[in-house]
C-alpha positions as CSV (number, residue, x, y, z in Angstrom):
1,X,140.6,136.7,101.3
2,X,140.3,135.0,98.1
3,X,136.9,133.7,97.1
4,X,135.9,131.1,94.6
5,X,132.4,130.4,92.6
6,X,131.3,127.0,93.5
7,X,131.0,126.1,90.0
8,X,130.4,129.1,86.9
9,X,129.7,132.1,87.3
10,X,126.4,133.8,84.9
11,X,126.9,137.3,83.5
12,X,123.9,139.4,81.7
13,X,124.0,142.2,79.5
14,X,122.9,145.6,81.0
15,X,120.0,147.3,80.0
16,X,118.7,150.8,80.7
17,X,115.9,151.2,82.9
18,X,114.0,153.8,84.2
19,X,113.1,151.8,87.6
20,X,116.3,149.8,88.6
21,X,119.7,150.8,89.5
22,X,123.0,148.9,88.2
23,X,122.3,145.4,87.0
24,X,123.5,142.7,88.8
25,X,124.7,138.5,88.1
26,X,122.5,136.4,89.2
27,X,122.9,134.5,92.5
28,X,126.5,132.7,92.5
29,X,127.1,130.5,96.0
30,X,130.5,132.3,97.3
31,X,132.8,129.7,99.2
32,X,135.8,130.9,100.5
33,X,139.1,129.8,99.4
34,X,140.0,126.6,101.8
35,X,136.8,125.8,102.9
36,X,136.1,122.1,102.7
37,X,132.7,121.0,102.2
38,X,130.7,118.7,104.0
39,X,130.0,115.2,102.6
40,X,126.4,115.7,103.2
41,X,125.0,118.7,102.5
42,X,121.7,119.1,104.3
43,X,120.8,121.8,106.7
44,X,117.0,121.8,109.3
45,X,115.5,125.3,110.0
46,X,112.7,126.4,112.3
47,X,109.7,128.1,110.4
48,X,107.9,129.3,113.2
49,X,104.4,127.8,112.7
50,X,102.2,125.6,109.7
51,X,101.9,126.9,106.5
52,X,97.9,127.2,105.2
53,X,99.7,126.6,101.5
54,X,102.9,126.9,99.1
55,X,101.1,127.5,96.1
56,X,102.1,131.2,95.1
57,X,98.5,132.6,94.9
58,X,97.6,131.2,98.2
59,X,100.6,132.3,100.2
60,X,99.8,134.8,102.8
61,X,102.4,135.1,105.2
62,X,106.3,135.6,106.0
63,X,106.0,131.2,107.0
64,X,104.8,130.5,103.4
65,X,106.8,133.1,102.1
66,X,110.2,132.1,103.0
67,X,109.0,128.4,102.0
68,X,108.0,129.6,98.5
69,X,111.6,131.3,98.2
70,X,113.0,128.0,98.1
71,X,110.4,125.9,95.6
72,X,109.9,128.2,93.4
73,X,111.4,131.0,91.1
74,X,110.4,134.6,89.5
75,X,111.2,136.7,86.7
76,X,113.5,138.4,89.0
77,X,115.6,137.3,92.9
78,X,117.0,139.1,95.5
79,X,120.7,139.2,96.6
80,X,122.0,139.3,100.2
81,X,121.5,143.1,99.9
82,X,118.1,143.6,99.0
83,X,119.3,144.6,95.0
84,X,117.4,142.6,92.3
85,X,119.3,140.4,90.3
86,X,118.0,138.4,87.4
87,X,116.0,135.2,87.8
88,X,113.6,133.5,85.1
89,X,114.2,136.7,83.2
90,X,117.7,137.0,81.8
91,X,117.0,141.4,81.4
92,X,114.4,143.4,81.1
93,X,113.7,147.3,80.2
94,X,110.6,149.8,81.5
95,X,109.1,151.6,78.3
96,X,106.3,154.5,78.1
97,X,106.9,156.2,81.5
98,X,106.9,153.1,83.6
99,X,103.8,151.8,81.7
100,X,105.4,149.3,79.7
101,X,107.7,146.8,81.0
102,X,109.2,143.8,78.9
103,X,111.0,140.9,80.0
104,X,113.3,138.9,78.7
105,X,113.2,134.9,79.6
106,X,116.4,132.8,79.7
107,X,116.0,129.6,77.3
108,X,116.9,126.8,79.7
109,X,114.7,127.7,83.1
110,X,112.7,124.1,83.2
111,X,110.3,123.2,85.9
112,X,111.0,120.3,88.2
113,X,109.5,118.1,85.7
114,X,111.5,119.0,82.7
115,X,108.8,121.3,80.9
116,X,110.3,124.1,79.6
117,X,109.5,127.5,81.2
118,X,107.6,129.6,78.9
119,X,105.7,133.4,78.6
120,X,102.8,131.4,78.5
121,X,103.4,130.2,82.5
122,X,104.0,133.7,83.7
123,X,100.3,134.5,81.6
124,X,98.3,132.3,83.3
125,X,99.5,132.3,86.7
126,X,99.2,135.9,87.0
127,X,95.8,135.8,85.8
128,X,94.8,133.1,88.1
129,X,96.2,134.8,90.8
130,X,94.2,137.6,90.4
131,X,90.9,135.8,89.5
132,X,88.1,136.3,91.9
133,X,87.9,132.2,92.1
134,X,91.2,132.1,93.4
135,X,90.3,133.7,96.6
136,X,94.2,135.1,96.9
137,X,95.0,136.6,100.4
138,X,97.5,138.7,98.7
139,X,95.4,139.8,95.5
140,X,95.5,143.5,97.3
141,X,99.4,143.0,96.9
142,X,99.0,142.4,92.9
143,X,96.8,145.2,92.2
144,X,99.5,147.5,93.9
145,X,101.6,146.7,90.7
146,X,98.7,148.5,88.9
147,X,98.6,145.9,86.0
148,X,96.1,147.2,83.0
149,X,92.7,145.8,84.0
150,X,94.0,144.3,87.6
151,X,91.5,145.9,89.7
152,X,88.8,145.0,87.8
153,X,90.0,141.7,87.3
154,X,90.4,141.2,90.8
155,X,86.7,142.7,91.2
156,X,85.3,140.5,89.2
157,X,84.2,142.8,86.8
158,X,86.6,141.6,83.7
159,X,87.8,138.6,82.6
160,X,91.4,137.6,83.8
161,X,92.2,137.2,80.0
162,X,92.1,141.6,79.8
163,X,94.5,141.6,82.3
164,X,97.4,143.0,80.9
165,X,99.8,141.0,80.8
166,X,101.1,139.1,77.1
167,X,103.1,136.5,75.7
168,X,105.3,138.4,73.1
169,X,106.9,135.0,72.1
170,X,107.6,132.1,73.9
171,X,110.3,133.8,75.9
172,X,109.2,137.1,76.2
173,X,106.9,138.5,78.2
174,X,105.5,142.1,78.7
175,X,103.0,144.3,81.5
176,X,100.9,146.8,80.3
177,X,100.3,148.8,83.4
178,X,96.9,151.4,83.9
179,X,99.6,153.4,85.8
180,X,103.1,154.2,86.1
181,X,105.0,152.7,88.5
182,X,108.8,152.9,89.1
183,X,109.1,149.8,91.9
184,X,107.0,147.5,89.4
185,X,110.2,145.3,88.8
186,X,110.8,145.2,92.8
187,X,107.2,143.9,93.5
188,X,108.3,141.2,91.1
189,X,110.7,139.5,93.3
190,X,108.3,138.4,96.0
191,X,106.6,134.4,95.9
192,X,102.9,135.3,95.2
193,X,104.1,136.5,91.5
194,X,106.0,133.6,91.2
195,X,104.4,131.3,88.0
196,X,102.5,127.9,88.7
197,X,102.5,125.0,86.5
198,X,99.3,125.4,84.9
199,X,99.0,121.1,83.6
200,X,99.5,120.6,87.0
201,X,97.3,122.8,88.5
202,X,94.2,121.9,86.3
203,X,94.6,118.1,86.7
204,X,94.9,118.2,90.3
205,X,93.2,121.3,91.7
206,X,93.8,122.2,95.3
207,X,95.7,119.2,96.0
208,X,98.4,119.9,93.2
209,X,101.0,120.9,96.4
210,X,100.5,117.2,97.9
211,X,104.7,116.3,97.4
212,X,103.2,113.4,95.0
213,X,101.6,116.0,92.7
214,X,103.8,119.2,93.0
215,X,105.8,120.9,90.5
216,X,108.0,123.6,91.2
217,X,110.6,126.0,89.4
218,X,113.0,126.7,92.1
219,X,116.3,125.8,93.6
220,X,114.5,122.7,95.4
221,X,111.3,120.4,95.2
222,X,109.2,119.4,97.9
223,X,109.8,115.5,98.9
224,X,108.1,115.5,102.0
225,X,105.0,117.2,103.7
226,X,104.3,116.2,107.3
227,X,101.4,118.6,108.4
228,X,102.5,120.4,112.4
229,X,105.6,117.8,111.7
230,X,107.6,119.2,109.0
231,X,108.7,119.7,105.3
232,X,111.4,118.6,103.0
233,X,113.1,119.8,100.7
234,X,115.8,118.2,97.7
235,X,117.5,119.8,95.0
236,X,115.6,120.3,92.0
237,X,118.5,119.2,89.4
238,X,115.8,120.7,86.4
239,X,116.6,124.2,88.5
240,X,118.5,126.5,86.1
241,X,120.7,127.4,88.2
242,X,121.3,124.3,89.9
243,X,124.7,124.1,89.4
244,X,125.4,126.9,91.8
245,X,123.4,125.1,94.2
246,X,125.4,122.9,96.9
247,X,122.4,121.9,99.6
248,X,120.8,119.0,99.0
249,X,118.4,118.7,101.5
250,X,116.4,121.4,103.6
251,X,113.8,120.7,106.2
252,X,111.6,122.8,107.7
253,X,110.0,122.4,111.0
254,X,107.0,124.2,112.6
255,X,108.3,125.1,116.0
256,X,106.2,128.0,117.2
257,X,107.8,128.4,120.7
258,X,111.3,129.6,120.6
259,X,112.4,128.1,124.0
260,X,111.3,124.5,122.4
261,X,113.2,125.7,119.0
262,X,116.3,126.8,121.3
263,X,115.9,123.1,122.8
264,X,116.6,121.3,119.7
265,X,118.8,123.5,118.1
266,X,121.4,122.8,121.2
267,X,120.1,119.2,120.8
268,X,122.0,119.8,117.2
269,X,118.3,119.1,115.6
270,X,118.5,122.6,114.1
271,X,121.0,124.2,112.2
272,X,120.1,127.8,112.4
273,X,118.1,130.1,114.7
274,X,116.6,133.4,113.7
275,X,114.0,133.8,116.4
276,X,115.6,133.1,120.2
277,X,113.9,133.4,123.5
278,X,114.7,136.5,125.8
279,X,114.7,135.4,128.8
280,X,117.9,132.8,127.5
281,X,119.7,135.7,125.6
282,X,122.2,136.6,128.3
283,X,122.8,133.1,129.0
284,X,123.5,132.3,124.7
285,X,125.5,135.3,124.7
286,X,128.2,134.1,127.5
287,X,127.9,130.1,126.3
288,X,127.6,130.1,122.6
289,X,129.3,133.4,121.7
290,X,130.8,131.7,118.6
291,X,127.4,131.0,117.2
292,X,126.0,134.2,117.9
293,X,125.3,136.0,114.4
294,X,123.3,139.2,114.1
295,X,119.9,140.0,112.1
296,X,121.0,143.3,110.3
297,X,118.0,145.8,110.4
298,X,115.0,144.8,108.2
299,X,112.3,147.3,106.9
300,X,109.7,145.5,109.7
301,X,107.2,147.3,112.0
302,X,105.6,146.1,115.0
303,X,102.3,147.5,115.7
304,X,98.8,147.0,117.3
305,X,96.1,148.1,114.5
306,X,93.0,149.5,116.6
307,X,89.2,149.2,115.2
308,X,88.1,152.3,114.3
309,X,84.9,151.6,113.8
310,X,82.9,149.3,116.4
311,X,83.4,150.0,120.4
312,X,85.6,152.2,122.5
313,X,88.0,152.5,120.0
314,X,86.1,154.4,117.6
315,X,86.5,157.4,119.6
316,X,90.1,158.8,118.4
317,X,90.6,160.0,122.0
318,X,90.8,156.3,123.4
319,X,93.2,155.2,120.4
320,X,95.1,158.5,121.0
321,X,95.1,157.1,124.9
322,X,96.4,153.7,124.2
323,X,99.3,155.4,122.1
324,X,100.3,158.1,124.5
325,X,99.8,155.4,127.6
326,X,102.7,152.7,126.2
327,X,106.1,153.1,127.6
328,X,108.5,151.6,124.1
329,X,111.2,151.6,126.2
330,X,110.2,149.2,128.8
331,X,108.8,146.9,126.2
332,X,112.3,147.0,124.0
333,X,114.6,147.0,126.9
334,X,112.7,144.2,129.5
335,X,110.1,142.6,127.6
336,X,111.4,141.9,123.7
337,X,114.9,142.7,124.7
338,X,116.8,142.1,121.5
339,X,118.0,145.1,120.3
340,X,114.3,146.3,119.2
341,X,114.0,150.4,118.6
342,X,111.1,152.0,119.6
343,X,108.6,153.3,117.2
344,X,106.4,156.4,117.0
345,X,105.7,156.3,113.2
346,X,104.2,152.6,110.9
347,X,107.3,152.8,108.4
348,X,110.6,152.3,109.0
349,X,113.1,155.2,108.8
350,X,115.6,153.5,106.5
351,X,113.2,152.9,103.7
352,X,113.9,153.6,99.9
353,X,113.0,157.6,99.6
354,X,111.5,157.9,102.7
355,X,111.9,160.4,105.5
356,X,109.7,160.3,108.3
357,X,108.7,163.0,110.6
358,X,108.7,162.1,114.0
359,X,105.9,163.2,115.3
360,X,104.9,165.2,118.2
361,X,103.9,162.7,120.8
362,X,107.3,161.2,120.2
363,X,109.4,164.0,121.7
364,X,107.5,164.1,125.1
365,X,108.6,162.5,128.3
366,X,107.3,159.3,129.2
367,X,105.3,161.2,132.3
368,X,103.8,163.8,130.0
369,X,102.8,161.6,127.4
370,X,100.4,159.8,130.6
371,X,99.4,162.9,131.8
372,X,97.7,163.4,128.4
373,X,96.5,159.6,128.1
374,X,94.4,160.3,131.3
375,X,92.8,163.6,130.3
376,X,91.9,162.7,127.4
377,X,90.6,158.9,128.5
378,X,88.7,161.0,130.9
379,X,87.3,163.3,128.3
380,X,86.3,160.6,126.6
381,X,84.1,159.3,129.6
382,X,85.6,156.7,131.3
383,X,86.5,156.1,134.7
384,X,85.5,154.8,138.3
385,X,81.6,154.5,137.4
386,X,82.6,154.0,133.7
387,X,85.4,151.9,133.1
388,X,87.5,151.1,129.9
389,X,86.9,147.3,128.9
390,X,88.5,146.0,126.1
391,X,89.3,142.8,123.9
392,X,92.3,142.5,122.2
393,X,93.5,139.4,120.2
394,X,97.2,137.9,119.2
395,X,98.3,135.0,117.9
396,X,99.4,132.3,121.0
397,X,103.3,132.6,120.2
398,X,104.8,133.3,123.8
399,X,106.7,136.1,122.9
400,X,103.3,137.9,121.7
401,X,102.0,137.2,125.0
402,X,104.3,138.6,126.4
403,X,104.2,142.0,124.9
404,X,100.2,141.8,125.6
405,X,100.3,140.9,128.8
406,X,103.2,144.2,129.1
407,X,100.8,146.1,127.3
408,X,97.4,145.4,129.4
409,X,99.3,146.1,132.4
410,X,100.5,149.6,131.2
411,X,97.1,150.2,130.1
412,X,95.3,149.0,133.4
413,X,98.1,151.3,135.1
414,X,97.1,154.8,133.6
415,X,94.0,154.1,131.8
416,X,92.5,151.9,134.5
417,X,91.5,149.4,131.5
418,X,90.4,146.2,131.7
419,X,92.1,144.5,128.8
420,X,90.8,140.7,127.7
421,X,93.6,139.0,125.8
422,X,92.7,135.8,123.5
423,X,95.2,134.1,122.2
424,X,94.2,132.1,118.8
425,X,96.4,129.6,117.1
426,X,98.1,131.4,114.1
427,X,96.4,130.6,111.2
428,X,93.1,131.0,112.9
429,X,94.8,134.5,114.0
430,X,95.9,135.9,110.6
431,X,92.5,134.9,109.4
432,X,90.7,136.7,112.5
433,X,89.8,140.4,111.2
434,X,86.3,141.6,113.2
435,X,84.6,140.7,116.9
436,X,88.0,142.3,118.6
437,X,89.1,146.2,119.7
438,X,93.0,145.7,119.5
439,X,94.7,143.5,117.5
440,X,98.5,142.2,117.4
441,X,99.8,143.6,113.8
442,X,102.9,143.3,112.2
443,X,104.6,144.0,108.6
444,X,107.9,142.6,107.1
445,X,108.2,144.9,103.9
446,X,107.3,143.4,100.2
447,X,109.1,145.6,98.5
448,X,111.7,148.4,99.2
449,X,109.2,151.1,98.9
450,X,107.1,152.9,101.8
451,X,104.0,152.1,100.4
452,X,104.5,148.4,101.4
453,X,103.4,149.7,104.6
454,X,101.3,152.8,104.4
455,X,98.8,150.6,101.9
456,X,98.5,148.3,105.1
457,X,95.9,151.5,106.3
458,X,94.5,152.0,102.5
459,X,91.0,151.5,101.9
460,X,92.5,148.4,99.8
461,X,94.2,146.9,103.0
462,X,90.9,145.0,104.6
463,X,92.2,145.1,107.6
464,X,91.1,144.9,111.3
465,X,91.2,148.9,112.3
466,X,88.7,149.0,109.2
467,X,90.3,152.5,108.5
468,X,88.5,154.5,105.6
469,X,90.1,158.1,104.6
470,X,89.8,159.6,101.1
471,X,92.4,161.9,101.5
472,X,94.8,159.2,102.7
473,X,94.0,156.6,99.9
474,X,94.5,159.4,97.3
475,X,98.0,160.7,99.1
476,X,99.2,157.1,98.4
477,X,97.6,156.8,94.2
478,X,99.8,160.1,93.4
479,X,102.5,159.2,96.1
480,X,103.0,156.0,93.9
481,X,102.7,157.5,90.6
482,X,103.8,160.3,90.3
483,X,106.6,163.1,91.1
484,X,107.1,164.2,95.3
485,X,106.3,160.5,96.1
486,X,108.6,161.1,99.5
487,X,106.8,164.1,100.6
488,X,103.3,162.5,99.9
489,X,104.0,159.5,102.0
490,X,105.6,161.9,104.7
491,X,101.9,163.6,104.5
492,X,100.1,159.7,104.5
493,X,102.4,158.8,107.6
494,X,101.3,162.0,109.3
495,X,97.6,161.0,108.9
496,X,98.1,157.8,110.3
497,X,99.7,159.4,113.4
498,X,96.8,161.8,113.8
499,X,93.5,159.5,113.5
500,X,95.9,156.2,114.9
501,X,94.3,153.4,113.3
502,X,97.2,151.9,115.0
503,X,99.6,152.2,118.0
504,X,102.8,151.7,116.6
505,X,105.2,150.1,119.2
506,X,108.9,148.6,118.0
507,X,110.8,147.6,115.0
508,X,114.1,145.4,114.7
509,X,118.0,146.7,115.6
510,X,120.6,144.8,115.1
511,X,119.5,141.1,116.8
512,X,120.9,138.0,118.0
513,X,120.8,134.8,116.4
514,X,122.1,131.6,116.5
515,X,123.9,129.5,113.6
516,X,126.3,126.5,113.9
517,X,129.5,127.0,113.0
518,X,129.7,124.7,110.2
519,X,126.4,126.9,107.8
520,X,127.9,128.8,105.4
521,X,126.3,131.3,103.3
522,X,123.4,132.2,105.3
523,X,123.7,135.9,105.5
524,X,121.9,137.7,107.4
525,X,121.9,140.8,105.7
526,X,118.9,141.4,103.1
527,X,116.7,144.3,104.7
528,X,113.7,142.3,103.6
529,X,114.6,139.4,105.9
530,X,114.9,137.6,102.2
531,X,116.7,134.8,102.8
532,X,117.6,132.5,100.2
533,X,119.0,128.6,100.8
534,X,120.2,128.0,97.3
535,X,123.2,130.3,98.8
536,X,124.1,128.1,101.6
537,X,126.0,124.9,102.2
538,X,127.7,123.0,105.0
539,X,131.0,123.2,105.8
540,X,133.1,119.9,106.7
541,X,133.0,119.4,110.6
């Protein structure tokens, strides 16, 4: 079929680089020839829960994340398939060994006030962002990108002004990096690199994202915050690309239980459904067949991190226990239900140079695998007079509870545990990281690179299992750095599956969802689960 750009179309010169493949135009809404569109182009989405924040530096999870995709804009953007595509900066090349990379910024990128977009911005919002006063929950995810000085930075042991990062000129900006690193440019894409307006930021402080205050740099400015309510969004006509963008309205809403989501979105009070209910998927799939559009793969884990350091979990026998005790295929097939896969390993097999190992636990029956979970429960001293009692924490989404409750039963089944489940309200959840034995743990990928997940386990990660290894920690510096990278995150994987920190459970297949016929452009395709509204509009209905 023929296809049409909505308005022009960008094209950028092509650069050698040692760390990206084939360049490609930045993002162009695709409308296909005949297509009429709708008067009024506005479009409502579920977001699953309240955000804690949309500033960049204070983002720290997938809610915020795919809000901050929308207000605001980076040196570089994702297209339906993952590939980076220019952004803020028009090209860029990696110098030095992948020590040195320089950026190139396009001359009419404006923030939603006017202000021009400078070098300058992307300066002080990466510093702030890794100042100790900013109290990021995703400075860990900065100092991956190994900036010069970053970790000491983020210590509080320099100055943010030796971070290295520099204004060449007032559109060009460059990374000096203590090490190399090939991916640098893919870490680049996600919100909490994203620059702040630094006026705006000073004169208001922490209220600077009130809708009165905010200033943004992406394809749409916040008009409306309505805390457990919702959020709107409106074109932001300063965008630099805002010519290829057709919505002119998106709202968020903050529905955390998907049969109440699946309510209003047959209501027609939501336009598009990623997350749907199991028990109403048989039912969707006979009624609404032509709304039915499937989640491709994404580079997602689910998992259950275990403390490995304070109660019955310490002893690698119990966590070996848990693992062994879990039948995946019950939980995928009559619990989740939604063309999940099971999982025996934390990172997904499809991942940029990676190749798993299965390991061994993975190839045994379902009835050896328990066998093993009792001997060595019972070797670890617990039984009849003895009993296994343990607290495990998720966040109160129903879906989670369902999985825990699946879980607790397998475990009271061939462990004989006694398994108390709290349920916390998410952000009190994603904050919770002691007082608990099990806790629900998940991971969409950053970046396209397997250390998005293994550094979940670093030394760096500060989180719940509180899992400390040497070896591992140095596995992922040389994995990241240097040559063999695939075969030193095989090695890092393969630790994780012999002390398990974690019980690794599922990850996604191909999944329904639901989308009315009239949304166009919202592909469900990026193996990040990066989706991207300045691609979508609304057909006439």
């Amino acid at each position: 079929m023929k296809q049409k750009h909505f308005v022009k179309t960008c094209l950028f010169s092509a650069l050698t680089m040692a760390s990206a493949a084939a360049w490609q135009p930045a993002s162009a809404v695709v409308i296909p020839e005949g297509v009429k569109l709708a008067a009024k182009q506005e479009i409502t989405l579920n977001n699953s829960t309240e955000v804690t924040s949309v500033d960049p530096a204070k983002m720290g999870a997938e809610p915020a994340f795919n809000i901050g995709k929308d207000l605001f804009d980076g040196l570089v953007s994702q297209d339906d398939k993952g590939r980076i595509i220019p952004a803020i900066a028009t090209h860029w090349e990696a110098t030095d060994g992948n020590r040195t990379y320089t950026f190139h910024l396009r001359d009419d990128a404006r923030w939603s006030n006017g202000d021009p977009i400078t070098a300058d911005d992307f300066v002080y919002s990466f510093r702030r962002l890794m100042a100790p006063a900013t109290a990021s929950p995703y400075g860990w995810f900065a100092d991956i990108a190994r900036i010069k000085n970053g970790s000491k930075v983020l210590a509080g042991e320099m100055a943010p002004e030796n971070l290295g990062v520099e204004a060449v000129d007032k559109l060009t900006l460059r990374f000096t990096l203590d090490e190399p690193i090939p991916f640098f440019v893919k870490m680049l894409s996600h919100p909490v690199m994203f620059p702040v307006h630094q006026a705006t930021v000073e004169k208001h402080g922490d209220a600077w994202t009130r809708p009165d205050n905010i200033v943004s740099n992406g394809p749409f400015k916040m008009q409306q915050w309505a805390v457990n309510e919702k959020m709107v969004l409106v074109k932001n006509d300063h965008y630099w690309n805002a010519d290829e963008v057709v919505l002119e309205k998106v709202t968020f809403l903050p529905v955390s239980d998907p049969s109440v989501a699946l309510k209003r979105y047959l209501a027609g009070e939501i336009d598009v459904l990623r997350k749907l209910p199991t028990a109403q998927l048989k039912r969707l799939r006979k009624e609404y067949p032509q709304e039915l559009s499937k989640i491709a793969p994404s580079l997602q884990s689910t998992y259950y991190s275990l403390n490995t350091k304070e109660g019955p979990t310490a002893d690698i026998r119990v966590r070996q226990a848990l693992a062994y005790a879990i039948n995946r295929s019950i939980i995928t097939r009559a619990v989740t239900a939604n063309g999940e896969l099971p999982m025996y390993g934390l990172t997904p097999p499809q991942i940029d140079g990676f190749d798993p190992k299965i390991p061994a636990y993975a190839s045994m029956t379902q009835q050896d695998r328990e066998k093993e979970a009792k001997r060595l429960i019972k070797e670890a001293g617990y039984g009849p007079g003895k009993p296994l009692e343990l607290k495990m924490v998720i966040p109160s989404y129903k879906d989670d509870q369902k999985v825990a409750l699946a879980l607790s039963n397998m475990w009271k089944s061939v462990l004989q545990a006694k398994v108390s489940v709290e349920k916390l309200e998410p952000k009190v959840f994603y904050a919770t990281k002691k007082g608990y034995h099990i806790y629900r743990g998940g991971w969409v990928a950053d970046y396209n690179e397997a250390s998005t997940f293994l550094d979940i386990f670093s030394s760096d990660g500060n989180g719940p299992s509180q899992y400390l290894n040497a070896k591992y920690d140095d596995l992922l510096r040389k994995a990241k750095t240097g040559d063999n990278s695939s075969q030193r995150y095989q090695q890092a994987e393969a630790m994780l599956s012999y002390d398990f920190p974690l019980v690794p459970l599922y990850r996604p297949g191909y999944q329904d969802s639901l989308k009315k016929p009239y949304v166009g452009g919202y592909n469900f395709t990026n193996p990040e689960q990066n989706y991207y509204r300045r691609d979508v509009y609304i057909k006439a209905h």
